[in-house]
Rosetta silent file (secondary structure, phi, psi, omega in degrees, C-alpha in Angstrom):
SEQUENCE: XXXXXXXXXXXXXXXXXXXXXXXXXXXXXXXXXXXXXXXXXXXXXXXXXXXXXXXXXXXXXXXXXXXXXXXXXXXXXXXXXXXXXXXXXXXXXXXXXXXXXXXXXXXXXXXXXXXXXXXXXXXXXXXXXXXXXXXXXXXXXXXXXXXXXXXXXXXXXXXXXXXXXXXXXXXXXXXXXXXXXXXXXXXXXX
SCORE:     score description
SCORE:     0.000 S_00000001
   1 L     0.000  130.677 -167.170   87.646   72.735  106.675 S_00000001
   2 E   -95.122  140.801  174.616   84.595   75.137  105.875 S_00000001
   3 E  -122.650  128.512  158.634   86.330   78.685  105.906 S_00000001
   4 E   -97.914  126.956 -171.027   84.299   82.243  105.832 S_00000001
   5 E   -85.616  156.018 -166.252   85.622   85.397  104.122 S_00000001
   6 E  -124.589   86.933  178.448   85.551   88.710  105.910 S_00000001
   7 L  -131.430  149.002 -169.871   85.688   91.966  103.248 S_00000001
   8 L  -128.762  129.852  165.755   85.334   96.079  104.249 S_00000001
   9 E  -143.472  133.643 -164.529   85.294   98.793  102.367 S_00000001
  10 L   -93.218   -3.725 -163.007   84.851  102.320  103.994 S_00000001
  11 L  -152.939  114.844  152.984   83.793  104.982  101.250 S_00000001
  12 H    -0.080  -55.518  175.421   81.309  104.964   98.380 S_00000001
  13 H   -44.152  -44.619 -155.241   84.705  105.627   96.207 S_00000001
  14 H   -87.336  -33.144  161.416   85.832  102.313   96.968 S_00000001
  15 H   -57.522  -29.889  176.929   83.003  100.584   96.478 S_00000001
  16 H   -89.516  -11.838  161.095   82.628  101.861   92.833 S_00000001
  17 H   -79.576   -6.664  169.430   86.194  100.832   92.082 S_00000001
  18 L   110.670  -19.232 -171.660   85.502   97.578   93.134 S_00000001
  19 H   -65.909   12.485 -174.160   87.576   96.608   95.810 S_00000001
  20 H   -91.731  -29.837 -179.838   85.673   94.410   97.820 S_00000001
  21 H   -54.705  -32.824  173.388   85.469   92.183   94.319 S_00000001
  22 H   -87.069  -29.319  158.614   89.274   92.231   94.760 S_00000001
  23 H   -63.860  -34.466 -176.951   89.316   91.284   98.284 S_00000001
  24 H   -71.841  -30.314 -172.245   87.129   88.577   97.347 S_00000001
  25 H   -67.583  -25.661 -160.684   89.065   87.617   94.291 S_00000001
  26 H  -117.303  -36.461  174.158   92.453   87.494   96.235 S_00000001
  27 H   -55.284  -50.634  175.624   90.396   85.544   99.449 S_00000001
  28 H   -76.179  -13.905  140.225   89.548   82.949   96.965 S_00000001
  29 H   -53.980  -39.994  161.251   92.654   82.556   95.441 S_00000001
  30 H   -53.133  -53.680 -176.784   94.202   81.944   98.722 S_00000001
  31 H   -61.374  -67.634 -157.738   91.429   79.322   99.482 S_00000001
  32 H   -41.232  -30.924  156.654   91.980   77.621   96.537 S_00000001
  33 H   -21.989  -51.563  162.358   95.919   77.113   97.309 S_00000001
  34 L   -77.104  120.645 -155.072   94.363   74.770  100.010 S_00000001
  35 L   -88.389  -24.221 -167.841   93.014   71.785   98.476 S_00000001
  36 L   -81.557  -24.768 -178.629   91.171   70.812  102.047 S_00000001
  37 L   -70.174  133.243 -159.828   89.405   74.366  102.693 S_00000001
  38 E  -142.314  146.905  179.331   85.759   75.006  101.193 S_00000001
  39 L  -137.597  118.122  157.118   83.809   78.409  101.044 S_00000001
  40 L   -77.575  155.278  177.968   80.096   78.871  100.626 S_00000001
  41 L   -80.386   26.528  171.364   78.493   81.861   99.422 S_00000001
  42 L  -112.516   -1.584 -179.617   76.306   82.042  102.839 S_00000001
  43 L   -89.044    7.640 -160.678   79.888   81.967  104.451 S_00000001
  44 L  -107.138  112.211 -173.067   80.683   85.396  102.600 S_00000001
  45 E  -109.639   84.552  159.443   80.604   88.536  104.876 S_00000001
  46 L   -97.428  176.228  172.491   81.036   92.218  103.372 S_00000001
  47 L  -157.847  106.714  152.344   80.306   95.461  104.747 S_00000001
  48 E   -54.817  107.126 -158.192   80.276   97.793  101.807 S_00000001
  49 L    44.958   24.457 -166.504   80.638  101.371  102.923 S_00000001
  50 L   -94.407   96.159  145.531   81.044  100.708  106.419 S_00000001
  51 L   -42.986  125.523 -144.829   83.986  101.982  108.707 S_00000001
  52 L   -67.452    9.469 -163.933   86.851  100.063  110.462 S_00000001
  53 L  -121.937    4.693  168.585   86.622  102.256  113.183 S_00000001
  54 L  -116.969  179.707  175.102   83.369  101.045  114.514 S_00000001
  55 L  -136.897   14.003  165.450   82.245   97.647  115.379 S_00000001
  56 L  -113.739  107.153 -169.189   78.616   97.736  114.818 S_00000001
  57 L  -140.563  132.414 -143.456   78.610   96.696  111.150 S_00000001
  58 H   -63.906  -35.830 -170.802   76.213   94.648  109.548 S_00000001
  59 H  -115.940   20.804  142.196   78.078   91.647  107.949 S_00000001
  60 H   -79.455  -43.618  155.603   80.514   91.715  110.726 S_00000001
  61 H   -12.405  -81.473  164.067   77.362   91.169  112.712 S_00000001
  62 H   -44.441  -73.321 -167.343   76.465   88.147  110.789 S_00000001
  63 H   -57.813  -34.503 -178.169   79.840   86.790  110.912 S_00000001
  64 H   -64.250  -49.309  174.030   80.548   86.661  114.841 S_00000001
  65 H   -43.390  -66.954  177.822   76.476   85.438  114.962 S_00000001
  66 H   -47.556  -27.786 -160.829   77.640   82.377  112.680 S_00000001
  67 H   -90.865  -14.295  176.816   80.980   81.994  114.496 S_00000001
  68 H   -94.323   -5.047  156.328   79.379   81.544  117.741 S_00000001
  69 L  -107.567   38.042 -169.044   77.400   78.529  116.258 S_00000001
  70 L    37.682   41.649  179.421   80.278   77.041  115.331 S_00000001
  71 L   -79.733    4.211 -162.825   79.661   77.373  111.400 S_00000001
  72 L  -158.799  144.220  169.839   82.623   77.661  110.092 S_00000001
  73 L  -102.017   13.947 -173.094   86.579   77.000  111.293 S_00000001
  74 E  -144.350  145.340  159.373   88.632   79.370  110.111 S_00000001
  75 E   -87.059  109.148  148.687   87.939   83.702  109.323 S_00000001
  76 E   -61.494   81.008 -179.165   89.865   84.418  106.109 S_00000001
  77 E  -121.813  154.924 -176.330   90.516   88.446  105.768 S_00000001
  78 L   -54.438  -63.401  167.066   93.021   90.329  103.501 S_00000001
  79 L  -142.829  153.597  155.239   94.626   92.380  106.168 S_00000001
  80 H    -7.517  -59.098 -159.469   94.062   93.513  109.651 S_00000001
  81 H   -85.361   -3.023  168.820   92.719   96.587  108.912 S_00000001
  82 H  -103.430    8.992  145.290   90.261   95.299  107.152 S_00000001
  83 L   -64.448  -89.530 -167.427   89.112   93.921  110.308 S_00000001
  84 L  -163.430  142.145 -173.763   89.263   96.721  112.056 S_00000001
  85 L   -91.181   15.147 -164.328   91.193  100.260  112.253 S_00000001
  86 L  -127.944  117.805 -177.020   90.893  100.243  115.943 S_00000001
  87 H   -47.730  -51.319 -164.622   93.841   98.286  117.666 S_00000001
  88 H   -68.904  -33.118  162.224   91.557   97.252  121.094 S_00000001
  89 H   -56.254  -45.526  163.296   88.704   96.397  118.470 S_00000001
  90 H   -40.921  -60.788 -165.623   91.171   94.398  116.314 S_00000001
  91 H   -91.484  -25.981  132.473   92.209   92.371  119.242 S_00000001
  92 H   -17.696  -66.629 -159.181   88.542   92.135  120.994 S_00000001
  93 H   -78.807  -62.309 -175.539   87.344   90.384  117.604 S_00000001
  94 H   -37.090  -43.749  166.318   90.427   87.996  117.107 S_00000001
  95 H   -70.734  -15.583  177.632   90.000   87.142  120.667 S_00000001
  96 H   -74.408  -45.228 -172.344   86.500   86.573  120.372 S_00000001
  97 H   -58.425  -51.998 -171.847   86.636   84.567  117.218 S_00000001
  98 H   -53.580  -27.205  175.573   89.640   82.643  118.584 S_00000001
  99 H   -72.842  -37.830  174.124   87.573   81.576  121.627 S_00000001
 100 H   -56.056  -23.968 -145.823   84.959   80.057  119.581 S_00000001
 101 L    85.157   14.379 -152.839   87.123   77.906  117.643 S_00000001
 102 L   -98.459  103.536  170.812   86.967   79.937  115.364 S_00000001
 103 E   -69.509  152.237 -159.073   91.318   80.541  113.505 S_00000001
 104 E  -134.649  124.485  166.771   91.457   84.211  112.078 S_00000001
 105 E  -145.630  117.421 -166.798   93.934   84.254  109.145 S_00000001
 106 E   -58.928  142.306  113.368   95.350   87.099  107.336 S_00000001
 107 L   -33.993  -71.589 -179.969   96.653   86.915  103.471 S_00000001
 108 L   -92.687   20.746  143.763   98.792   89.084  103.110 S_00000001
 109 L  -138.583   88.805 -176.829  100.591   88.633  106.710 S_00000001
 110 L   -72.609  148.365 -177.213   99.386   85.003  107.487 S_00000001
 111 L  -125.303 -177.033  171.190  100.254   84.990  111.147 S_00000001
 112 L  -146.858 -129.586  176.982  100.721   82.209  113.401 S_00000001
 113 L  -122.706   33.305  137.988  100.673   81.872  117.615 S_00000001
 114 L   -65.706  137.827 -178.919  104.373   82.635  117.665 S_00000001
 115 L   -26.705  -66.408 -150.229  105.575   85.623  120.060 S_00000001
 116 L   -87.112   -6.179 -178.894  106.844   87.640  117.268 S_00000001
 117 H   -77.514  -61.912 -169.473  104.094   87.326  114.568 S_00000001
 118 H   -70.523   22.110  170.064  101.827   88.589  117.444 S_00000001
 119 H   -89.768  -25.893 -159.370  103.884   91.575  118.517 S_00000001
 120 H   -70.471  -69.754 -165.327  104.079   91.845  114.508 S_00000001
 121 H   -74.109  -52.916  153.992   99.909   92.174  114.287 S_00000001
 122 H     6.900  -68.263 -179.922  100.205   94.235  117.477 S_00000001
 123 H   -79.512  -50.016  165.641  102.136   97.076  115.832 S_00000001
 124 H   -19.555  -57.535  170.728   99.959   96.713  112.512 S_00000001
 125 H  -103.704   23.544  157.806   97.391   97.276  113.979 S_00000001
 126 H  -104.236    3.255  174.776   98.169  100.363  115.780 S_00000001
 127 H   -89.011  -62.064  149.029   99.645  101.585  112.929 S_00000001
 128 H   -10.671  -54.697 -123.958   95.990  100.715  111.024 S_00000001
 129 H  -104.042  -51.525  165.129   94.577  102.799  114.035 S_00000001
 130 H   -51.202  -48.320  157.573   97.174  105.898  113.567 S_00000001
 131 H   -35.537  -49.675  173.332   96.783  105.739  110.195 S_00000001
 132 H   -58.301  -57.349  169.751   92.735  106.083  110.465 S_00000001
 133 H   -40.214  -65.408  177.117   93.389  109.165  112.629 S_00000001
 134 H   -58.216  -30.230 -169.537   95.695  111.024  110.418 S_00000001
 135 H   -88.136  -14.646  172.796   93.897  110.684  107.476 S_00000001
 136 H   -56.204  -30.679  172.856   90.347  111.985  109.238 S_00000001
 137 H   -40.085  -89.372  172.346   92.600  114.850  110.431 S_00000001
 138 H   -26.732  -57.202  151.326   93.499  115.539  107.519 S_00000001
 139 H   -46.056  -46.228  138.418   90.505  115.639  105.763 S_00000001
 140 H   -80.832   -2.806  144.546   89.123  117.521  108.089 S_00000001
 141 H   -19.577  -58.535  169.327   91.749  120.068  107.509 S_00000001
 142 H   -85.774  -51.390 -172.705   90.687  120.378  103.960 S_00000001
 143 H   -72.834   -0.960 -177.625   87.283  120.850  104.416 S_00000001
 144 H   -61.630  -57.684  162.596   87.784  123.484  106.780 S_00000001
 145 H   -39.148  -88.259  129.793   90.196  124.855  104.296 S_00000001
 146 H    31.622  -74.487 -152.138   86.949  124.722  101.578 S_00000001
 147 H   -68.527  -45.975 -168.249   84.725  126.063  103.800 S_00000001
 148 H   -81.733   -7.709  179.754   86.858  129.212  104.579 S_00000001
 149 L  -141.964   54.894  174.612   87.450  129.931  100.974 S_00000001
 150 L    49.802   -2.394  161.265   83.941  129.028   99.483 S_00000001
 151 L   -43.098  -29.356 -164.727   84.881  126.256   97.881 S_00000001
 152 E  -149.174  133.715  -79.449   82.627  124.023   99.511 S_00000001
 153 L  -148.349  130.461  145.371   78.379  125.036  101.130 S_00000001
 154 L   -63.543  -26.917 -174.937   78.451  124.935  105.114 S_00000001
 155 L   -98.988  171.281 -169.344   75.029  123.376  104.871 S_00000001
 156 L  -110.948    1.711  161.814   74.094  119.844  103.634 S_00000001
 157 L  -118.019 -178.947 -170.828   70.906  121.088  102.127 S_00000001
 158 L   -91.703  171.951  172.507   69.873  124.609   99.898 S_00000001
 159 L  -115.532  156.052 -136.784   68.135  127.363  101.471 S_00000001
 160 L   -67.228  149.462 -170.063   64.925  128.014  100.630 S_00000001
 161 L    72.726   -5.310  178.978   64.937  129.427   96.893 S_00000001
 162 E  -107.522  145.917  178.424   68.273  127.359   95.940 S_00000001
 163 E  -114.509  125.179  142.689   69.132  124.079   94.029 S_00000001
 164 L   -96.032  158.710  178.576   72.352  121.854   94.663 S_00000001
 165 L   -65.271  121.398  171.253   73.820  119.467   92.261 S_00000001
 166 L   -49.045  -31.821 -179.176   72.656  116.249   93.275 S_00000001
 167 L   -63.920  -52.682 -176.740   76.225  114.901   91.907 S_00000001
 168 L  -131.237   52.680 -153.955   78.002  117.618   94.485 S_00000001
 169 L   -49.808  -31.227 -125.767   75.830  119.158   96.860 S_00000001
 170 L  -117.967  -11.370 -179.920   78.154  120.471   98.576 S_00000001
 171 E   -54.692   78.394 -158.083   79.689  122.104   95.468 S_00000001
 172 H   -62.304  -65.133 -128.775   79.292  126.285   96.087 S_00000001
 173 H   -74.087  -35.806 -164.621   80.112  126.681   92.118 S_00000001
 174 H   -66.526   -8.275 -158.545   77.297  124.317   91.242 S_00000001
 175 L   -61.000  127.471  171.885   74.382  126.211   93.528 S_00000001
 176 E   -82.506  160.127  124.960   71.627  126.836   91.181 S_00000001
 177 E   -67.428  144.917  161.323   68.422  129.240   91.501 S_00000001
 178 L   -99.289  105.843 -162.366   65.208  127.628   91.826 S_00000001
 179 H   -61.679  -23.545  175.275   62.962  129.595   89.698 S_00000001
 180 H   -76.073  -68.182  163.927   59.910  128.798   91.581 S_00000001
 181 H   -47.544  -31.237  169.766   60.828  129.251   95.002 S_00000001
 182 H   -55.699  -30.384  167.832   62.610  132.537   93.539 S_00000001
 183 H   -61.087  -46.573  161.766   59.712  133.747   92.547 S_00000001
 184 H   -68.383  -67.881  178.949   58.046  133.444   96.384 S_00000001
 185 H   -32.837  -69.480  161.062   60.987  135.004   97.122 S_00000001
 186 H   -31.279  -39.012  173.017   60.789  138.050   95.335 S_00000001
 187 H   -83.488   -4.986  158.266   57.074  138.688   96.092 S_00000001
 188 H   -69.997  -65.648 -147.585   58.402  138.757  100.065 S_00000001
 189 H   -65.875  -32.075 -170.932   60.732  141.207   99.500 S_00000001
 190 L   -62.823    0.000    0.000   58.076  143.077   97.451 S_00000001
């Protein structure tokens, strides 16, 4: 059975720790368990910095394109959520794939077309979806928090005569002068 892997990762952090290498690492470990299941590397779909909370993503893209020319039978992904953080998206692509001929199968909740596994990926993934919410909340929370006590630049570039750290733009302690533009400055003022 030719099988295709599905791996997401939403934030530049996660990508430099590696974790799509572990989704893949733990996808393939799974296949191998199956002696009849085979994976090409043109069957391998990532989306590197991409969020779960949209659905136009590049090697998600790919993979539905392949699945509607019936290249592969089964989707292999880690969890739900690495499908998608959006419940109605979540169940939109599982129904789509599932229409094709295409089986969708989790790792770490393999599910199956019993009632209670899908009430099970139901609640998952509205938990996935809640989850997604709270922590953008949250975040924005803190920068707000930042913002009001100078910790962190309202703008995403310098103003004219200013340097940011390339590393932290966003970094108020890091703001540099720029001796050149400083210079134009000064003769305005003069």
């Amino acid at each position: 059975m030719e099988v295709a892997l599905y791996t997401r990762v939403s934030t530049p952090r996660q990508q430099q720790q590696q974790t799509i290498e572990q989704q893949l690492r733990r996808l393939r470990d799974y296949v191998a368990t199956h002696p009849d299941w085979h994976v090409t590397d043109e069957h391998i779909y990532r989306d590197d910095g991409y969020s779960g909370a949209k659905l136009n993503r590049p090697g998600l893209d790919r993979l539905r394109d392949r699945a509607a020319m019936a290249a592969f039978d089964c989707v292999l992904i880690t969890a739900p959520d690495r499908l998608a953080r959006n419940y109605v998206h979540q169940m939109l692509l599982v129904d789509e794939l599932t229409q094709r001929g295409c089986r969708v199968e989790f790792v770490e909740r393999p599910m199956s077309d019993d009632p209670h596994d899908q009430l099970l990926l139901q609640i998952r993934s509205a938990v996935a979806e809640y989850e997604r919410t709270f922590i953008a909340e949250r975040m924005r929370r803190g920068r707000q928090a930042k913002l009001r006590s100078g910790q962190l630049l309202p703008w995403p570039r310098a103003p004219y005569g200013y340097l940011l750290d390339p590393d932290r733009p966003r970094d108020a302690s890091r703001v540099q002068i720029d001796p050149v533009q400083a210079a134009v400055v000064a003769q305005m003022f003069a």
